[in-house]
C-alpha positions as CSV (number, residue, x, y, z in Angstrom):
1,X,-13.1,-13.4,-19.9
2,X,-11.7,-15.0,-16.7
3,X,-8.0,-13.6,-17.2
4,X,-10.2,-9.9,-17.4
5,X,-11.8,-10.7,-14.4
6,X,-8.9,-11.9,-12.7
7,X,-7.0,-8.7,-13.7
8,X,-9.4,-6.2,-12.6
9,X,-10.1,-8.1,-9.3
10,X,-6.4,-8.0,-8.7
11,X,-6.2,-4.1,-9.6
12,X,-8.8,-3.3,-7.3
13,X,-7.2,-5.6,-4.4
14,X,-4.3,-3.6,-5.2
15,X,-6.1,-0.1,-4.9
16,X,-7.5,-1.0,-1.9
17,X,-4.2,-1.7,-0.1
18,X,-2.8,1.7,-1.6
19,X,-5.8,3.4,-0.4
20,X,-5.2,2.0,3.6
21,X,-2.2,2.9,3.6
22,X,-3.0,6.3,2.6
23,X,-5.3,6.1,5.3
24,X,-3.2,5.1,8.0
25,X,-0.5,8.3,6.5
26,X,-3.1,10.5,6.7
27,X,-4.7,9.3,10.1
28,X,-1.0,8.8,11.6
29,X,1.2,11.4,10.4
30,X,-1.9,13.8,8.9
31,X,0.5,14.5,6.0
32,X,1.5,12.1,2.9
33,X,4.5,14.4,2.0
34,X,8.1,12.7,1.8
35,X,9.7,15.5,4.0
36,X,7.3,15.6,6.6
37,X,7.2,11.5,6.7
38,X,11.0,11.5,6.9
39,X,11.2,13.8,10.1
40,X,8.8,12.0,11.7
41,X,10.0,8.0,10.9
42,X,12.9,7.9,13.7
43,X,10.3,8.7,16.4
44,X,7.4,6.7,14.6
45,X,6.4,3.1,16.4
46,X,8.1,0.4,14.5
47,X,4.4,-1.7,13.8
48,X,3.4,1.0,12.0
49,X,5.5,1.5,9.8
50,X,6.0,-2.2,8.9
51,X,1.9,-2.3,8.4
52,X,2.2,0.8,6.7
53,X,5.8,-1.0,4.5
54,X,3.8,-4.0,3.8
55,X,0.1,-2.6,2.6
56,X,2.5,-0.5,0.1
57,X,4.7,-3.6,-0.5
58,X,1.0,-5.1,-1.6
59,X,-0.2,-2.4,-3.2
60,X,2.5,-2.4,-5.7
61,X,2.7,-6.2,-6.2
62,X,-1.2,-6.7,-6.7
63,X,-0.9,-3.2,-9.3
64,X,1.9,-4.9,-11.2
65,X,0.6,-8.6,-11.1
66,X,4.0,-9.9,-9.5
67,X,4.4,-13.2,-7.1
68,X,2.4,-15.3,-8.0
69,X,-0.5,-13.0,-8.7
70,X,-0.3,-12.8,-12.4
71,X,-3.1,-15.0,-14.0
């Protein structure tokens, strides 16, 4: 029962930092498609897109229980 708990606490977490990022896309660059993201990186400030690297970087390693997050 604790390893389910642990699992779906970690899935949410993991949710939650997909869902900020989309967020920040959305709020940022007002589109989440690849072409219009890659025209507009090389004029994009550099902290955002490391926030928005590392909430995805997150995201992915909560989804897939990775580092240390596995119960």
């Amino acid at each position: 029962m604790k390893a389910a708990l642990s699992a779906i606490l970690l899935n949410r977490m993991g949710d939650t930092f997909f869902m900020l990022a989309l967020g920040i896309f959305l709020s940022y660059f007002h589109a989440v498609d690849f072409d219009t993201l890659s025209l507009a990186a090389p004029y994009t400030n550099t902290l955002i897109l490391n926030i928005l690297s590392l909430l995805l970087l997150l995201a992915a390693t909560a989804k897939s229980a990775q580092l240390g997050l596995h119960a």
